[in-house]
DRENPA-3360 file (N, C-alpha, C; in nm, 2 decimals, always signed):
BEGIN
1 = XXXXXXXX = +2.22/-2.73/-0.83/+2.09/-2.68/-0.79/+2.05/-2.75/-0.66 ~ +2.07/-2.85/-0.65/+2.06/-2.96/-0.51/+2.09/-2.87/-0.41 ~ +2.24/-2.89/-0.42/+2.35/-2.84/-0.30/+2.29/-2.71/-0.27 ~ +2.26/-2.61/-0.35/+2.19/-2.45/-0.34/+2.07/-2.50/-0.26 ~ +1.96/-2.56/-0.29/+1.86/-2.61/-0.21/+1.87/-2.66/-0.04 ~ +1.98/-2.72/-0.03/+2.03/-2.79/+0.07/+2.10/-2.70/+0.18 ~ +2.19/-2.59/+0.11/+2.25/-2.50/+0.15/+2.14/-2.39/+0.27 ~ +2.03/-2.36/+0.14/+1.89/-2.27/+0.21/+1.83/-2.30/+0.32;
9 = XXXXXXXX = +1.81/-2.45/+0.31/+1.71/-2.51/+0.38/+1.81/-2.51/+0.52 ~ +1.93/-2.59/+0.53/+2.02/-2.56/+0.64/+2.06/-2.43/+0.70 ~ +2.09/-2.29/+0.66/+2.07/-2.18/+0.65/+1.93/-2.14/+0.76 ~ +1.80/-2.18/+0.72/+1.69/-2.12/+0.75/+1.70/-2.21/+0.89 ~ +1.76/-2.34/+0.88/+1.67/-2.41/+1.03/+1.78/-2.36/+1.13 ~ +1.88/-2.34/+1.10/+1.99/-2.28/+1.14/+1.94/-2.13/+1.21 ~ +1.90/-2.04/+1.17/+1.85/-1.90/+1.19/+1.70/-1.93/+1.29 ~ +1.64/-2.06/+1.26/+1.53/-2.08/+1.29/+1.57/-2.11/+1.45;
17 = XXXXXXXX = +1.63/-2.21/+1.44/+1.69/-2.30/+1.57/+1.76/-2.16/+1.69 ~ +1.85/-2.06/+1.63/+1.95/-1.99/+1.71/+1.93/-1.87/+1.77 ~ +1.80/-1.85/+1.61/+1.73/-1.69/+1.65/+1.70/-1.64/+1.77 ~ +1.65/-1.53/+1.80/+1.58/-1.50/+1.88/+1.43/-1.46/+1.85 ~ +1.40/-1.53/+2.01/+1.20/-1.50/+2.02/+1.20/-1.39/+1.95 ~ +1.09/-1.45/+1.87/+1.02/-1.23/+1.81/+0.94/-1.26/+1.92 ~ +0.93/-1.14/+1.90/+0.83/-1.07/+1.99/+0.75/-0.93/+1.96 ~ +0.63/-0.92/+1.95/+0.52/-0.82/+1.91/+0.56/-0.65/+1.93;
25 = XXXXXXXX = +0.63/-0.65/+2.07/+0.68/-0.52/+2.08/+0.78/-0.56/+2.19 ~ +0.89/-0.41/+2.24/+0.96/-0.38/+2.30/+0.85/-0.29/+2.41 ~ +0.80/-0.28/+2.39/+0.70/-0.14/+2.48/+0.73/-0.23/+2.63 ~ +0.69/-0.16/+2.72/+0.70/-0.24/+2.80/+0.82/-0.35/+2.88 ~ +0.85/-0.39/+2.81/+0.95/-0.49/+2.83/+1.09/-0.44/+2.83 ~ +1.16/-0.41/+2.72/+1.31/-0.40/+2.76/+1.26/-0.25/+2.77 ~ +1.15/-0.21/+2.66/+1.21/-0.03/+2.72/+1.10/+0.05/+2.79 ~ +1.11/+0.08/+2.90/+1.01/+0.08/+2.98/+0.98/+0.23/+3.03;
33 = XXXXXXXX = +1.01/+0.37/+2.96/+1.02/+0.48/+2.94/+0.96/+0.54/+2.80 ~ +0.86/+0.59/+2.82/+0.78/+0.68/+2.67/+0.73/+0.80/+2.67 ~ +0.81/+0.86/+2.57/+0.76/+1.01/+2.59/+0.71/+1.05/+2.42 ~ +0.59/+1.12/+2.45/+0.55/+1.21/+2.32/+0.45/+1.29/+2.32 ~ +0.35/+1.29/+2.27/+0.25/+1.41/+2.24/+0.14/+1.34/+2.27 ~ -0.02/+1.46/+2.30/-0.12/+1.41/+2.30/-0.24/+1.53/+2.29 ~ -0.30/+1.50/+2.20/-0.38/+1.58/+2.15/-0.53/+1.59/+2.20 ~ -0.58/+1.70/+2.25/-0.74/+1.65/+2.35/-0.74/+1.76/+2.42;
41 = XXXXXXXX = -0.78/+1.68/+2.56/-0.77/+1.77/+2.69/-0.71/+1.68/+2.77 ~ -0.59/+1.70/+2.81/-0.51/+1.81/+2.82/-0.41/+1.77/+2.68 ~ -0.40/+1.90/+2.62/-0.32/+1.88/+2.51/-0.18/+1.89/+2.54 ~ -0.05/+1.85/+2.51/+0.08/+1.84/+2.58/+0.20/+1.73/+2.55 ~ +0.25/+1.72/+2.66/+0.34/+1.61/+2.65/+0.29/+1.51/+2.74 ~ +0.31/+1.35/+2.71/+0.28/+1.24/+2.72/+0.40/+1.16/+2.81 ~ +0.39/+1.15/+2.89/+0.49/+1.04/+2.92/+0.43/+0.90/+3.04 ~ +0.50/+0.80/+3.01/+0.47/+0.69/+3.08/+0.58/+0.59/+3.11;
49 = XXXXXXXX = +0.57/+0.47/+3.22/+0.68/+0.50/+3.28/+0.64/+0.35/+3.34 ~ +0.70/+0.21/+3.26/+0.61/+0.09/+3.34/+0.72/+0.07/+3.46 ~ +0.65/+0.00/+3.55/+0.73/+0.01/+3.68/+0.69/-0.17/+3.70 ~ +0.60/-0.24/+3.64/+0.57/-0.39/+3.64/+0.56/-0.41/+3.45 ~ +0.51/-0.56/+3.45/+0.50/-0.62/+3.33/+0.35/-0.58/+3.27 ~ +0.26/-0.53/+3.34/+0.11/-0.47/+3.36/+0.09/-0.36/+3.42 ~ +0.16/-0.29/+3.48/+0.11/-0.18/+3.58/+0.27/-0.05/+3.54 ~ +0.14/+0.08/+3.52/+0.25/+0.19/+3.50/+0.27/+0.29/+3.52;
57 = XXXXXXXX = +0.34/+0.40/+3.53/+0.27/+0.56/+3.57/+0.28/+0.64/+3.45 ~ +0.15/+0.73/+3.44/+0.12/+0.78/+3.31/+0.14/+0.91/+3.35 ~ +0.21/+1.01/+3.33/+0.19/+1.17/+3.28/+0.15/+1.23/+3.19 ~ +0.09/+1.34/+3.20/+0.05/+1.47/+3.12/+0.08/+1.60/+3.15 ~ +0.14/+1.67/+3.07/+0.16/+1.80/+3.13/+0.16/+1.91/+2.99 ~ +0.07/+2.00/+3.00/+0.01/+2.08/+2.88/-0.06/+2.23/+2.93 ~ +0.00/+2.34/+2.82/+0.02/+2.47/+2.84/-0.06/+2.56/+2.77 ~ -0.11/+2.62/+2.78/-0.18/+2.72/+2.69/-0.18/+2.85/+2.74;
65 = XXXXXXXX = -0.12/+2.99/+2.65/-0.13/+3.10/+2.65/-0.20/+3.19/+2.53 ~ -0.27/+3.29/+2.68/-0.33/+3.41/+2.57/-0.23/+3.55/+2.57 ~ -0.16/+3.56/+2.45/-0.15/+3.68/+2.41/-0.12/+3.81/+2.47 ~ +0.00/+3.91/+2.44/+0.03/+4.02/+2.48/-0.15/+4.13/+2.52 ~ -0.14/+4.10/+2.60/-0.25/+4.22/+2.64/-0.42/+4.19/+2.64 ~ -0.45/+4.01/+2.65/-0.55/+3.97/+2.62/-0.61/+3.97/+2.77 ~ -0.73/+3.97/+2.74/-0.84/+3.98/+2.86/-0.92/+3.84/+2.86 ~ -0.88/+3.81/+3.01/-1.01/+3.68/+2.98/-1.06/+3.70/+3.12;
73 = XXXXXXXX = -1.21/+3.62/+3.15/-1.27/+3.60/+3.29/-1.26/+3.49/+3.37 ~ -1.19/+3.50/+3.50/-1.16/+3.41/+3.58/-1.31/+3.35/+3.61 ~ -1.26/+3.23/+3.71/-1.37/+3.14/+3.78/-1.54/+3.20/+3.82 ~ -1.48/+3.32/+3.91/-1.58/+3.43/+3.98/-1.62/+3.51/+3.88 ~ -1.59/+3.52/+3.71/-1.66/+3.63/+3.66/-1.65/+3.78/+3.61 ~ -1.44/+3.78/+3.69/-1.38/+3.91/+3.72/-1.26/+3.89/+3.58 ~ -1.25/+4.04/+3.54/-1.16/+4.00/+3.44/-1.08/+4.06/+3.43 ~ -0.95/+3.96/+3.43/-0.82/+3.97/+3.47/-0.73/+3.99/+3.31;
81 = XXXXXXXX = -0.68/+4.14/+3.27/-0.61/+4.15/+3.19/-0.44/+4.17/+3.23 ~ -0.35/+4.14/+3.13/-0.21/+4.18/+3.14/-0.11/+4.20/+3.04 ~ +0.02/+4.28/+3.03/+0.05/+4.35/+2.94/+0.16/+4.23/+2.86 ~ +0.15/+4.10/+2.94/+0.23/+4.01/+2.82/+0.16/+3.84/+2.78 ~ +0.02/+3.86/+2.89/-0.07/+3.75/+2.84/-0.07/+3.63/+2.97 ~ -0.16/+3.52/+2.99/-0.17/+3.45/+3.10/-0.07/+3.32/+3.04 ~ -0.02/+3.24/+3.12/+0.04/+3.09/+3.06/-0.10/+3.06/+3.23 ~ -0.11/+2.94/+3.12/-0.18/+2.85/+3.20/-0.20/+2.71/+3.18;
89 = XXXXXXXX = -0.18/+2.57/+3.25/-0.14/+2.51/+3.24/-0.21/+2.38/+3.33 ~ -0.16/+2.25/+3.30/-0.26/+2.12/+3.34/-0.12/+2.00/+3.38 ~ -0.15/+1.93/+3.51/-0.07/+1.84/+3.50/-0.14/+1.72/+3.57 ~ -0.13/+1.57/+3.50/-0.16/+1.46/+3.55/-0.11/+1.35/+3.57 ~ -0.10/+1.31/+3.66/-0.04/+1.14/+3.73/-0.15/+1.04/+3.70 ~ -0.12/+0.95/+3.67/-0.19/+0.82/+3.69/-0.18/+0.72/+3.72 ~ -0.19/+0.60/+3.78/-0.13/+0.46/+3.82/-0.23/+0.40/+3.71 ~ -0.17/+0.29/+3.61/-0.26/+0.21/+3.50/-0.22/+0.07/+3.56;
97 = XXXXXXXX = -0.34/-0.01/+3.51/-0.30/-0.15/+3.51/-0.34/-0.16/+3.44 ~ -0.28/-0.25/+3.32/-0.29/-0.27/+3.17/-0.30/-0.44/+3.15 ~ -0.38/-0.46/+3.05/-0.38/-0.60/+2.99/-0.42/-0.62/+2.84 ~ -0.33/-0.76/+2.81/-0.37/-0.77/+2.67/-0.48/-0.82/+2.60 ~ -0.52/-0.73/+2.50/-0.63/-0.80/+2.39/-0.59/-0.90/+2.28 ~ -0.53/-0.81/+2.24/-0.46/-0.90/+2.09/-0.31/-0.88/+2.11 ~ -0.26/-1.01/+2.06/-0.15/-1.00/+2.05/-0.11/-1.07/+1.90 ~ +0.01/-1.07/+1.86/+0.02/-1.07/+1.72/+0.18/-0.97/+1.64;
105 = XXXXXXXX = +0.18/-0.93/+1.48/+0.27/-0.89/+1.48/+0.25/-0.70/+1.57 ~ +0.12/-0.65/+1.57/+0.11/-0.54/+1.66/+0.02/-0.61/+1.78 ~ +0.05/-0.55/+1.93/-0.01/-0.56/+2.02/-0.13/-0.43/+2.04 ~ -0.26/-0.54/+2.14/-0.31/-0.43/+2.16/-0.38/-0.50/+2.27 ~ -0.37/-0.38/+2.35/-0.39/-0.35/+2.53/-0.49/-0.25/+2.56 ~ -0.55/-0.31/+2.64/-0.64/-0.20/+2.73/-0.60/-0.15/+2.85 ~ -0.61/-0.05/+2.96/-0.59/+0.01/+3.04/-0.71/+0.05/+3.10 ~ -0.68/+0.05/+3.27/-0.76/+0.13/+3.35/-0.71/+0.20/+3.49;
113 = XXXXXXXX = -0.69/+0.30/+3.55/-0.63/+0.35/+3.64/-0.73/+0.45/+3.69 ~ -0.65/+0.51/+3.81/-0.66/+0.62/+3.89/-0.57/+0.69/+3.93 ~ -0.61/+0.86/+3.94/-0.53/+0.92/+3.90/-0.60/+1.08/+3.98 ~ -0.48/+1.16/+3.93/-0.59/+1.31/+3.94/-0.49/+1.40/+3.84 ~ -0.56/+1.49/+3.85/-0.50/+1.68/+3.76/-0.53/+1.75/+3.83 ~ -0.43/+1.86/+3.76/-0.39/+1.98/+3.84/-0.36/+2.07/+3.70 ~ -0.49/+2.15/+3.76/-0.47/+2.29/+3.65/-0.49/+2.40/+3.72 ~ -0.38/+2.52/+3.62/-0.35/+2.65/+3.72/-0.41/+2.76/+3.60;
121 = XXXXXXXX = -0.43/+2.89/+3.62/-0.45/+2.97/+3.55/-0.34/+3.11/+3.57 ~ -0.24/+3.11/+3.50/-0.17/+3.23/+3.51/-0.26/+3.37/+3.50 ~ -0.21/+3.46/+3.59/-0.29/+3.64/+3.59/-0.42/+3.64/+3.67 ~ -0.48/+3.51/+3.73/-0.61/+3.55/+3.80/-0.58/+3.55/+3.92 ~ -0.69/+3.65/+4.01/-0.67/+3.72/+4.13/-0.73/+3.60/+4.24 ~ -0.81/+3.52/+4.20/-0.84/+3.43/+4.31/-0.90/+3.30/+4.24 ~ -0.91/+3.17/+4.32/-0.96/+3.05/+4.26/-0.84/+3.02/+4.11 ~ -0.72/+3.01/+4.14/-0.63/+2.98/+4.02/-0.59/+2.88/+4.01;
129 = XXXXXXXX = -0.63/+2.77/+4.09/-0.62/+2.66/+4.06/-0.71/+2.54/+4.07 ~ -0.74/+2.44/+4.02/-0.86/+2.33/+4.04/-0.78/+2.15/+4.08 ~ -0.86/+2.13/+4.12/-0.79/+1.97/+4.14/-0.89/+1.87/+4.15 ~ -0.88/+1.75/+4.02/-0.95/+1.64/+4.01/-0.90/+1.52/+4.02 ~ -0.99/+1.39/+4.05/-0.94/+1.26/+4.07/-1.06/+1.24/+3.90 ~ -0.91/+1.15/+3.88/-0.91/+1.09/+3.74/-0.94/+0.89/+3.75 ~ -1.03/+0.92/+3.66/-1.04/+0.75/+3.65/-0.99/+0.68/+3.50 ~ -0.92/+0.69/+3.44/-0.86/+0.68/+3.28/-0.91/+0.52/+3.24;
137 = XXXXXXXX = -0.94/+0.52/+3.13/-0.95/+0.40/+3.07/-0.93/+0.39/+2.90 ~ -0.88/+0.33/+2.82/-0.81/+0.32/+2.71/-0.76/+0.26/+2.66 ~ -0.72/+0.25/+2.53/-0.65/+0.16/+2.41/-0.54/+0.20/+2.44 ~ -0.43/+0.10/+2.39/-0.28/+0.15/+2.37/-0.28/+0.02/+2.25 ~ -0.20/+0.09/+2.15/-0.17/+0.00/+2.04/+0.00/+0.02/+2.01 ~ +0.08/-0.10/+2.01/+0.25/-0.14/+2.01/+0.24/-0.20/+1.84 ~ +0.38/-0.17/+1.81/+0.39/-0.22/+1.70/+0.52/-0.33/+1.69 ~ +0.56/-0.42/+1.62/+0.67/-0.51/+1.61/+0.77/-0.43/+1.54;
145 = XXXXXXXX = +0.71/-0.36/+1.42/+0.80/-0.27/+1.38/+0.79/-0.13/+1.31 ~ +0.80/-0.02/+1.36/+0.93/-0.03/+1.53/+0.81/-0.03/+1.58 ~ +0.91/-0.12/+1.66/+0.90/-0.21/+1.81/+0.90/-0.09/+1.93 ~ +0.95/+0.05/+1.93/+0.99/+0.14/+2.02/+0.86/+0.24/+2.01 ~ +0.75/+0.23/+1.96/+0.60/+0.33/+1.92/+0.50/+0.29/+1.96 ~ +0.42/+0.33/+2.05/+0.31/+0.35/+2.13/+0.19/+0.41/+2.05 ~ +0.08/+0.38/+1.99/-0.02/+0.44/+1.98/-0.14/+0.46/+2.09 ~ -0.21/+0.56/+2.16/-0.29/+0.53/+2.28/-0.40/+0.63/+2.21;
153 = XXXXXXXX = -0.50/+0.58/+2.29/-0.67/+0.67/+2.32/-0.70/+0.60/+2.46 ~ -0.75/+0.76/+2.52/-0.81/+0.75/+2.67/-0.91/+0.85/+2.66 ~ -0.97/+0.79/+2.76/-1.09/+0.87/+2.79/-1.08/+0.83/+2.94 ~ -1.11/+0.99/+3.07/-1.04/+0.97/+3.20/-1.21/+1.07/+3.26 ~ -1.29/+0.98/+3.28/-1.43/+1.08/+3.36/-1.33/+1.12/+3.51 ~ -1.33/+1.25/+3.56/-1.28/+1.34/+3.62/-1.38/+1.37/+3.75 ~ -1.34/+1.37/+3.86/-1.44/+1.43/+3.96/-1.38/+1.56/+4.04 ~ -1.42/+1.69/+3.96/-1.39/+1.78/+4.04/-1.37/+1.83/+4.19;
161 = XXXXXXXX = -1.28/+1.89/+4.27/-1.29/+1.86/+4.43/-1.25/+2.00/+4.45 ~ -1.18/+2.09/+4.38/-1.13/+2.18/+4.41/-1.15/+2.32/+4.31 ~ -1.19/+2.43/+4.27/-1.24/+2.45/+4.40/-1.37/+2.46/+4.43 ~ -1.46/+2.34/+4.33/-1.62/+2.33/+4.36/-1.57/+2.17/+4.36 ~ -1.74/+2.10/+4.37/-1.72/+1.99/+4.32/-1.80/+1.99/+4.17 ~ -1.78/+1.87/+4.09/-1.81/+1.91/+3.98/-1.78/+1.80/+3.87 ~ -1.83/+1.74/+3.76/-1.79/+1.65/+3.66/-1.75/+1.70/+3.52 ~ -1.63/+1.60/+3.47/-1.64/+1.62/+3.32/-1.56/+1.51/+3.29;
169 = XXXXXXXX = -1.52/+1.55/+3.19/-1.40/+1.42/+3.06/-1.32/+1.42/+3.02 ~ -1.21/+1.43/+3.10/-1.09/+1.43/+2.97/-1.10/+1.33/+2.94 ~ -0.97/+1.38/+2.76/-0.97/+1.26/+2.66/-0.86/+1.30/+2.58 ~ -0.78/+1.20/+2.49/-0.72/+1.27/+2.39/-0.65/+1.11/+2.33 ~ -0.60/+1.16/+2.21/-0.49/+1.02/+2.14/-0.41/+1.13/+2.09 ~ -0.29/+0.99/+2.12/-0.15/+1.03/+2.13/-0.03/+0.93/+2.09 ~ +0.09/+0.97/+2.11/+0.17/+0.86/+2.07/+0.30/+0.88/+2.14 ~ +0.40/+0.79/+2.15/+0.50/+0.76/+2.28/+0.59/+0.70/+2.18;
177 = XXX = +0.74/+0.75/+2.22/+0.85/+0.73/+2.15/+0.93/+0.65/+2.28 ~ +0.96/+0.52/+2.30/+0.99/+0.46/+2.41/+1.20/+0.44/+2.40 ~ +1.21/+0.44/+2.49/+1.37/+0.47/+2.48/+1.40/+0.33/+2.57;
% end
């Protein structure tokens, strides 16, 4: 019973002494590539991309189509039908600089950047595209395990430039599968 006790205890300081650092998450650090989904405005795919130990580039890129032979009203008011439907679509860059709140067995970080979007409207005859500067700010929540999972919420107040000027909000949560 001794020697069994003796055995454990040597074992543990052993594993204690040789291990390796834990650490809260991989995000960031060794794997610095995340792609997944996000649900809001712009609804789509998610990707981010750290380029420092705090500072990252965030994408969005998200599609929506109406239907074989649907009618909708462009910008001006004029309504633009077609015989297989419009694809229309949103794309955003961001530069984040990120810092930590909690850290622990999950991490959690805040975020704020600048940025803009780019949305098009497939089948309209004029004004088909808009362009905004984004100001994003948000949660991102890492987990220890797995260590490779991103949970995020943002909220990005938008200043319209193209082709009025003009205000609103994107927002959405989402999650990132980091490679």
């Amino acid at each position: 019973m001794k020697r069994t006790i003796l055995t454990t205890l040597a074992v543990a300081l052993l594993l204690a002494v040789v291990g390796p650092a834990a650490r809260a998450t991989e995000v960031g650090y060794s794997r610095k590539f995340g792609l997944g989904i996000e649900l809001g405005d712009p609804t789509g795919l998610s990707a981010k991309l750290w380029v420092s130990p705090t500072n990252a580039l965030d994408f969005g890129l998200g599609f929506w189509t109406y239907g074989n032979g649907a009618c909708f009203n462009d910008q001006n008011g004029n309504q633009v039908c077609g015989a297989f439907g419009h694809t229309n679509g949103t794309f955003n860059m961001d530069y984040l600089w990120q810092s930590n709140i909690i850290r622990g067995t999950a991490q959690l970080d805040w975020h704020v950047g600048g940025g803009a979007r780019f949305v098009w409207w497939g089948g309209c005859q004029s004004n088909c595209i808009a362009v905004a500067a984004r100001a994003p700010i948000g949660l991102d929540l890492m987990f220890a395990n797995p260590n490779f999972l991103e949970v995020f919420f943002e909220l990005a107040p938008s200043f319209w430039i193209i082709p009025g000027f003009g205000f609103g909000i994107d927002g959405g949560i989402g999650v990132r599968f980091y490679f």
